[in-house]
C-alpha positions in Angstrom: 17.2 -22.1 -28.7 15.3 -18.8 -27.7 12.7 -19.2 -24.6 9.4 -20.2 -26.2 5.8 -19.5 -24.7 2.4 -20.7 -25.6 -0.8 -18.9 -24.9 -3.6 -21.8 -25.3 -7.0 -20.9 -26.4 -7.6 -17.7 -25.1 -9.8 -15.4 -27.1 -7.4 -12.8 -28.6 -8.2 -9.0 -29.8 -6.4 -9.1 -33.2 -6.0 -5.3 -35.0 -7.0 -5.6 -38.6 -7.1 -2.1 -40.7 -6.4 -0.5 -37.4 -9.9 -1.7 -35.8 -9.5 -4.6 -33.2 -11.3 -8.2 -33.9 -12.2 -10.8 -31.8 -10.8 -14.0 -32.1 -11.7 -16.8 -29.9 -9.9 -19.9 -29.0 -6.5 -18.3 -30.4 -2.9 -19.7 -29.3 -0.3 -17.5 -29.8 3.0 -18.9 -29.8 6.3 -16.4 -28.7 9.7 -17.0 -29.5 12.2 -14.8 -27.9 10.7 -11.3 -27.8 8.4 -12.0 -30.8 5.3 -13.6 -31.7 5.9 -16.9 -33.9 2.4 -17.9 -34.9 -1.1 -17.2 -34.2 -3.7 -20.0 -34.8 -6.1 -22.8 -33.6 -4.8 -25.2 -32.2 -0.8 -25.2 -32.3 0.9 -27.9 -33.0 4.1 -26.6 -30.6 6.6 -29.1 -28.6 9.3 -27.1 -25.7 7.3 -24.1 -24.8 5.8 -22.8 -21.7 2.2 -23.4 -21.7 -0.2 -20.7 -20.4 -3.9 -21.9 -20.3 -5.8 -19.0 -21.5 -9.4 -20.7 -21.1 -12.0 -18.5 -20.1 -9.2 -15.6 -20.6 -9.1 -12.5 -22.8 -5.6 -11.8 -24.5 -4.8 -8.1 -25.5 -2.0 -6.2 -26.7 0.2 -4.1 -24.2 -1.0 -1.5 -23.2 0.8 2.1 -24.0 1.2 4.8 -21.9 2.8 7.8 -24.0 3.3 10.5 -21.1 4.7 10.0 -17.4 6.6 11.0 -15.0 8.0 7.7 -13.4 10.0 9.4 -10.2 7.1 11.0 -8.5 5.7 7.9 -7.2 6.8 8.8 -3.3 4.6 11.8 -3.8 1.4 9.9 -4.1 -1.2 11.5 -1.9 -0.1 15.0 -2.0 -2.0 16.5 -5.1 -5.7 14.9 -4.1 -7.3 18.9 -4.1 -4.6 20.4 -6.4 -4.8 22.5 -9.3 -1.7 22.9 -11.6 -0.7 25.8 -9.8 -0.6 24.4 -6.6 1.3 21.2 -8.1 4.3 23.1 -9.9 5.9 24.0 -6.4 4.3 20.7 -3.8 4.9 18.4 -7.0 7.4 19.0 -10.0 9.8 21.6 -7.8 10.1 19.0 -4.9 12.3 16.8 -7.1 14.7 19.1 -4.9 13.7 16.5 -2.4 15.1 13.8 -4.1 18.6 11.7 -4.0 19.6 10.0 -6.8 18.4 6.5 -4.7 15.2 8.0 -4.2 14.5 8.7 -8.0 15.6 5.3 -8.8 13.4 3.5 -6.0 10.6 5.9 -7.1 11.0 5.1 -10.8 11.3 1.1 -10.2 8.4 0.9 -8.1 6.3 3.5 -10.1 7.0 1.3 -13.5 5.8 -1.8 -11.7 2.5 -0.1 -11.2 2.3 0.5 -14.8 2.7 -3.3 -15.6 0.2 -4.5 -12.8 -2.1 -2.6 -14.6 -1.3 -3.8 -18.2 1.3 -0.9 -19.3 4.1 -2.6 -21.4 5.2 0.9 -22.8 6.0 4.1 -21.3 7.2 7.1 -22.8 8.6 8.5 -19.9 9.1 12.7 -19.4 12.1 12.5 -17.2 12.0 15.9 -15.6 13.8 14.8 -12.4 17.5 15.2 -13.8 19.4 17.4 -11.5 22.5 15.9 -11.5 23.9 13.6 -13.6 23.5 10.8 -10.8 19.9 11.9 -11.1 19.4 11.0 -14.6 21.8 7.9 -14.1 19.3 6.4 -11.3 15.9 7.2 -13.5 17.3 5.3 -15.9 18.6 2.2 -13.9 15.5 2.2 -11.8 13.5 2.1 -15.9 15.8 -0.8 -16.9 15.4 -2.9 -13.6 11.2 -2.0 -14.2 11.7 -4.7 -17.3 9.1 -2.4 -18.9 9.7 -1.3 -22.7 10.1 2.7 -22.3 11.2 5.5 -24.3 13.6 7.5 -21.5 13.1 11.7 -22.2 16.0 13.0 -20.7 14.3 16.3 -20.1 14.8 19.7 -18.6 13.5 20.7 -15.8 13.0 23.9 -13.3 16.0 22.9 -10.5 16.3 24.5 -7.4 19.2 26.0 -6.5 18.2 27.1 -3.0 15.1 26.8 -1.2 14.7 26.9 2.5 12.0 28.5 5.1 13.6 31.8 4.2 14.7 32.1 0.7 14.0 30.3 -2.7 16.3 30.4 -5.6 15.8 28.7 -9.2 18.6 27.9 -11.0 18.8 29.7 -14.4 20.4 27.4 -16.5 18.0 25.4 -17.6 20.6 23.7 -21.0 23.5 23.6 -19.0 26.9 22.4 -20.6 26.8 19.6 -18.2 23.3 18.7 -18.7 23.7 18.6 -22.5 27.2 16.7 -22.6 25.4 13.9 -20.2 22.8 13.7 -22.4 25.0 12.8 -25.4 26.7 10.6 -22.9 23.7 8.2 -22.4 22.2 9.0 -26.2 25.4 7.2 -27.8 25.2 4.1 -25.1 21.2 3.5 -26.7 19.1 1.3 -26.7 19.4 -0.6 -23.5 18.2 -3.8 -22.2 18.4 -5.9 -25.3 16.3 -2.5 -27.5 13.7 -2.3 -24.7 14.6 0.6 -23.4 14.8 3.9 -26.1 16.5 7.5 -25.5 14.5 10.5 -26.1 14.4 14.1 -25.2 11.8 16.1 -22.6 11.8 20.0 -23.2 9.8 22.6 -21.5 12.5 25.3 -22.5 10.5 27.0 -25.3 10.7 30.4 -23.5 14.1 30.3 -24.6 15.5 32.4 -27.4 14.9 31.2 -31.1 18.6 30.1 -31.1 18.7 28.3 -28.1 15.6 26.1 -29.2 17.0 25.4 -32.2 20.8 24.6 -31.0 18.6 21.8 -28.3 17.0 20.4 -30.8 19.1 19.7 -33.5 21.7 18.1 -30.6 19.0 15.8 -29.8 17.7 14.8 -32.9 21.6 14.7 -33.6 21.8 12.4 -30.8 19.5 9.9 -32.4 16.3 11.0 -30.2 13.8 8.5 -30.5 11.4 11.2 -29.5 11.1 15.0 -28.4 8.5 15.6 -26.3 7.3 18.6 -24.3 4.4 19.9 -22.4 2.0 22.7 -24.1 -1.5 23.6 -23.2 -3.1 27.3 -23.3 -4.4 28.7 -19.8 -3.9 31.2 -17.4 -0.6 29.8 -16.5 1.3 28.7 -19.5 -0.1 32.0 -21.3 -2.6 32.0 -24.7 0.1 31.9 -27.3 0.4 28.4 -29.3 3.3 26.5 -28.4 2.9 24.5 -31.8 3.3 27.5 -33.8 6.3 29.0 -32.6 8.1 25.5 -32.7 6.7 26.5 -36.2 8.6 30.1 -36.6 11.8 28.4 -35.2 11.5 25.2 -37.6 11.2 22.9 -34.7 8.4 20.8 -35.5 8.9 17.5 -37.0 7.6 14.0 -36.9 9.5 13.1 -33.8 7.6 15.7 -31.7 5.3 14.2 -28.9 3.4 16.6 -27.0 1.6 16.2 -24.1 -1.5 18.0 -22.9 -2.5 20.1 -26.0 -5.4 21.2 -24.7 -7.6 24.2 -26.2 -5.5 23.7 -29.9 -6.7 25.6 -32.5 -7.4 25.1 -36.5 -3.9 25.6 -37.3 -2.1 24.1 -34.5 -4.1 20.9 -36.4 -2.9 22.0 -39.5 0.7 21.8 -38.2 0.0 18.5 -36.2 -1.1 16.6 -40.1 1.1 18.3 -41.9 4.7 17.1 -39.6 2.9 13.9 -39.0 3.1 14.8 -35.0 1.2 13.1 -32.1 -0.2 13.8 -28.6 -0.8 12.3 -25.6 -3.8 13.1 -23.6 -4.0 12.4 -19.8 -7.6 13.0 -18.9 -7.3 13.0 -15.0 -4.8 15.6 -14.6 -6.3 17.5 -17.2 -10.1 17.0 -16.1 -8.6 17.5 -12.7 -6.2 20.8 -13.5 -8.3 23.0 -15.0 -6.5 22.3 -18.7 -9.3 21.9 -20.3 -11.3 19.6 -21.8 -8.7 16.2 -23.3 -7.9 16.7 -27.2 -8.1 12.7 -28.1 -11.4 13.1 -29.0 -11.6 15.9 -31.0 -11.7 14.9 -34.9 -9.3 17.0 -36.3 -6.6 15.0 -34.0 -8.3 11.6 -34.4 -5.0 10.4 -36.3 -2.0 11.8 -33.9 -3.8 11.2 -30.5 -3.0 8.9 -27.7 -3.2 8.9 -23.6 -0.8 8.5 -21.0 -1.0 8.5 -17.5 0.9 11.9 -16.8 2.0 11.7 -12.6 0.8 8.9 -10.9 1.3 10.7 -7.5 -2.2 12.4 -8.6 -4.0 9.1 -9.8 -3.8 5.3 -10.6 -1.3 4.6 -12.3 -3.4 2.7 -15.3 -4.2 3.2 -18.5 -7.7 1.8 -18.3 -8.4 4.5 -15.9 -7.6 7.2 -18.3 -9.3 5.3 -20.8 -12.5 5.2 -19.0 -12.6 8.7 -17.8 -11.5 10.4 -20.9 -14.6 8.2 -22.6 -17.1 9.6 -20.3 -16.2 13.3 -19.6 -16.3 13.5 -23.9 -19.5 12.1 -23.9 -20.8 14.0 -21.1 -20.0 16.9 -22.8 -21.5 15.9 -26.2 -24.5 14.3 -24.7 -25.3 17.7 -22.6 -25.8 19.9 -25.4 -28.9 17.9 -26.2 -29.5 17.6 -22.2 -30.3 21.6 -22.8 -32.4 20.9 -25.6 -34.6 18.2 -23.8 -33.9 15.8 -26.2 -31.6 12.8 -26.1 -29.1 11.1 -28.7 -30.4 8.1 -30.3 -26.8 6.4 -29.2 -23.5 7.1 -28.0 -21.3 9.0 -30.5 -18.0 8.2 -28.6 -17.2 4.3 -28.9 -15.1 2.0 -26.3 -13.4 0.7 -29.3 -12.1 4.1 -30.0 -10.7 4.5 -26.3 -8.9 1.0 -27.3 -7.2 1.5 -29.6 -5.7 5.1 -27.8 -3.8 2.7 -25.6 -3.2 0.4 -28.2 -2.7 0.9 -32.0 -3.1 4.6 -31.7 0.0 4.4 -28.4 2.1 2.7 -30.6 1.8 4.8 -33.6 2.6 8.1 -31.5 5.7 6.3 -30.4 6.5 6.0 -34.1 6.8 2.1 -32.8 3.2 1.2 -34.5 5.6 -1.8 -36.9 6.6 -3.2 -33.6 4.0 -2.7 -30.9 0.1 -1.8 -29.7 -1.3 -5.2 -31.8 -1.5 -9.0 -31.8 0.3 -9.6 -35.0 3.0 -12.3 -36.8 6.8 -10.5 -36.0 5.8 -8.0 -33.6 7.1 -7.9 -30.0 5.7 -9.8 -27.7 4.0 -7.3 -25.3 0.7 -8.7 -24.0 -2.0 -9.0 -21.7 -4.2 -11.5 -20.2 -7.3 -10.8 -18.7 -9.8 -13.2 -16.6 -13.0 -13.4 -18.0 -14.4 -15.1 -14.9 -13.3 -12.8 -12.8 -16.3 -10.9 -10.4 -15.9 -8.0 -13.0 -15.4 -9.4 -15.9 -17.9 -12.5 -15.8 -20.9 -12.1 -18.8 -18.7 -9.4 -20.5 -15.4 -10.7 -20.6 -16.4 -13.3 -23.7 -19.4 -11.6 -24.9 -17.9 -8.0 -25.6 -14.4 -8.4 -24.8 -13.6 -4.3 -25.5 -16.2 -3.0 -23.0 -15.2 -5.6 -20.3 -11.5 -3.5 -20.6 -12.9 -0.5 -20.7 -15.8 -0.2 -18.5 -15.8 -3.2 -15.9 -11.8 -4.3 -15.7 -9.6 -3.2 -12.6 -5.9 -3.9 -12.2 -7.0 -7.4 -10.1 -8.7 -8.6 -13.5 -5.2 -8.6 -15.1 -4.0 -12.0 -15.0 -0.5 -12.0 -17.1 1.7 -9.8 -18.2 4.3 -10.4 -20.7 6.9 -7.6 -22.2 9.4 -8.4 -24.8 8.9 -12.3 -24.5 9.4 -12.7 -20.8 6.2 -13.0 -17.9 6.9 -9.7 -15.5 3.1 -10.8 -14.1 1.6 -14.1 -13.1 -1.4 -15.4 -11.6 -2.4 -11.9 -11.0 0.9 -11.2 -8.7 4.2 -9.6 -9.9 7.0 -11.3 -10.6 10.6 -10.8 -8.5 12.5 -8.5 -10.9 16.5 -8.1 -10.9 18.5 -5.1 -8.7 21.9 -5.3 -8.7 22.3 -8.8 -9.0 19.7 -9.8 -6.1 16.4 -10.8 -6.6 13.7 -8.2 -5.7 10.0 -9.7 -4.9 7.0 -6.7 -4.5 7.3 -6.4 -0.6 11.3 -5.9 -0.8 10.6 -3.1 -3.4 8.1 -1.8 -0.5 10.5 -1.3 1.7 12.6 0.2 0.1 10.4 3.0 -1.4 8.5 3.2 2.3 11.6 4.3 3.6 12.6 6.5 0.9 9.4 8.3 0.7 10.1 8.7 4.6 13.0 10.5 3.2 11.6 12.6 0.3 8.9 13.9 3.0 11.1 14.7 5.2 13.1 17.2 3.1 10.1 18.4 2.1 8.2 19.4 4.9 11.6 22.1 5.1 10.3 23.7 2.1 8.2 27.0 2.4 6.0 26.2 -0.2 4.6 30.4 -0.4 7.9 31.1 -1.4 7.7 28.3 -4.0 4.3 30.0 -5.0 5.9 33.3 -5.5 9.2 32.0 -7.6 6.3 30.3 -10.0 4.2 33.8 -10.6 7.6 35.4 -11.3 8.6 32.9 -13.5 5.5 32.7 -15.2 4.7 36.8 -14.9 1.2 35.4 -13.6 -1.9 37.8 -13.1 -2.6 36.4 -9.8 -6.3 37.4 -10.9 -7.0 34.9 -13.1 -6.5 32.3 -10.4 -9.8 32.9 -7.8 -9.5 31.7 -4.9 -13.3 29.3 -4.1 
């Protein structure tokens, strides 16, 4: 008989037409991976009780763009603009042995669940080797988090020392290609928690190339292409979305990330291949993209949020929820600000940021039948919330959306559950599985402690000017549009 769990009277955001509802004194009875019943009152026998008085039960949260290796590298992108972070962040996964990615992706996926993530689209741009992309995806699988992996390309170094700094130019290597089928054909993993996608930044290449990548991924069974595109002084003025256009790339299964400064007909292309985004409003506030694209109305149906590198910020959805809310109504409110006058109330809603890490996740996962809502037959990915808690007391009950999205922090979350089974309890993570030994939070600690040790270590051997100077040749940047303040 599969594992059951009950979740006792706890007052339960239910997703009807796409716009959640509050439901108090729910239980919500799972069996297996998937939720059984939802009602008052359960008449259940052989379950696991969890007494959800006084708590607030939502749906997982989704987090449609990361980048789960770079946890050792939290710290180093504080002041950083995206041009300082291509060579001090993405180029140092030079730095990395195939035990640091997988200690760096573990530990950097149990951050996610802490704070209520229960699905990751992950942009896997650490994949050197194939050990490389063998220990992301172990270190994804031990996470117990439900993820899309995007094998994806990425800039490797080929040589880079105090005195010289070489890239590699072959970014679709045979190798990299034939590994990729290699793990493709093996999907899904962990019992269908864990999807294979496909990460490509390679759209400088020729028309042919493009085309040959994509068609060998989709071939593949890709559960997802995703890439990064936004318009700016350093990935150039042109729109990404409309060359995939000219090559016949674009399709339903394309993800980007970013998007920022899109046009009319980029939006055009977005409705008419049914294609999503993910915004990450830190990096992006932070980074000089540009202003985030899930508020803009022409994208209201494709848009989501991720977390993008949590070695520049929390690794939490809620964050990005809150700060992506408030810069967009900043900049609404301040056109009146100029004006002297004063909007009679708030145009952008909490319930809208919601459902981006909900309902809205899900659907730009193409996983919106399975995930991101309370519902009969869908997967069992939720999360309880205390309503007593210091934060949360007088909001948690009364307005249970605003409590998430303006008062809760990651210490509010009290359970976590993904695919059926607890990963957090009593507000502390749960032991999870490595190599047939039982891993508790402070074992993982040590691990990544020392590895970071290690990452640094190489690192501080890099001479990051020449790093600079490979990514303006690369890029054929007109080192004037970057001013230095």
């Amino acid at each position: 008989m599969a594992q059951s769990i009950l979740l006792r009277g706890g007052t339960a955001l239910i997703h009807q037409d796409n716009e959640a509802v509050v439901a108090a004194k729910r239980d919500i009875l799972v069996v297996g991976n998937r939720i059984a019943r939802i009602g008052e009152s359960l008449d259940v026998e052989d379950a696991e009780v969890i007494d959800c008085t006084g708590k607030l039960i939502s749906p997982g949260f989704v987090n449609t763009h990361h980048h789960g290796w770079q946890t050792q590298l939290k710290g180093r992108h504080a002041n950083h603009m995206l041009l300082e972070y291509v060579p001090t962040g993405n180029m140092v996964a030079c730095a990395y042995e195939p035990e640091d990615v997988q200690i760096g992706q573990l530990a950097g996926f149990l951050e996610l669940i802490d704070s209520g993530v229960t699905t990751v689209v992950d942009h896997s741009h650490i994949i050197s080797t194939p050990q490389h992309a063998d220990a992301a995806l172990k270190g994804t699988i031990e996470s117990g988090i439900r993820a899309i992996f995007c094998y994806s390309t990425t800039l490797r170094v080929k040589e880079w020392t105090q005195e010289k700094m070489e890239v590699a130019n072959d970014l679709v290597a045979p190798w990299f290609l034939e590994h990729f089928q290699k793990i493709a054909a093996a999907a899904p993993y962990a019992d269908g928690r864990v999807h294979i996608g496909f990460g490509y930044d390679g759209l400088f290449m020729p028309a042919s190339v493009n085309q040959m990548v994509f068609k060998l991924a989709r071939d593949a069974g890709s559960k997802l292409i995703t890439l990064h595109s936004m318009r700016g002084p350093l990935m150039g003025t042109h729109s990404a979305i409309q060359l995939m256009e000219s090559q016949g790339l674009n399709g339903p299964d394309v993800l980007v990330s970013h998007a920022n400064q899109m046009d009319d007909a980029d939006a055009e292309l977005f409705k008419k291949h049914g294609m999503s985004l993910s915004s990450t409003p830190m990096t992006e506030l932070q980074m000089g993209h540009g202003l985030p694209m899930c508020y803009d109305p022409r994208f209201a149906e494709c848009a989501s949020l991720g977390v993008d590198c949590n070695s520049i910020g929390a690794g939490c959805i809620v964050t990005q929820m809150r700060v992506g809310l408030q810069a967009e109504r900043g900049v609404f409110n301040q056109k009146y600000v100029v004006e002297n006058k004063n909007p009679w109330t708030c145009k952008q809603t909490v319930e809208e940021a919601f459902n981006l890490a909900t309902i809205r996740g899900a659907k730009a996962c193409k996983m919106e039948d399975q995930i991101g809502s309370i519902a009969v037959g869908k997967l069992a990915d939720l999360v309880i919330f205390d309503t007593e808690s210091p934060a949360m007391v007088c909001v948690g009950e009364k307005n249970p959306i605003a409590a998430i999205v303006l008062h809760s922090s990651v210490r509010d979350i009290d359970t976590v559950i993904v695919d059926g089974v607890v990963k957090k309890k009593g507000g502390k993570l749960l032991p999870v599985g490595v190599e047939g030994a039982s891993l508790g939070w402070r074992d993982v600690v040590a691990q990544l402690s020392k590895s970071a040790e290690a990452v640094e270590e190489r690192a501080s051997k890099l001479n990051y000017d020449l790093g600079l100077q490979a990514v303006g040749a690369m890029f054929q940047l007109d080192w004037n549009n970057f001013p230095k303040l």
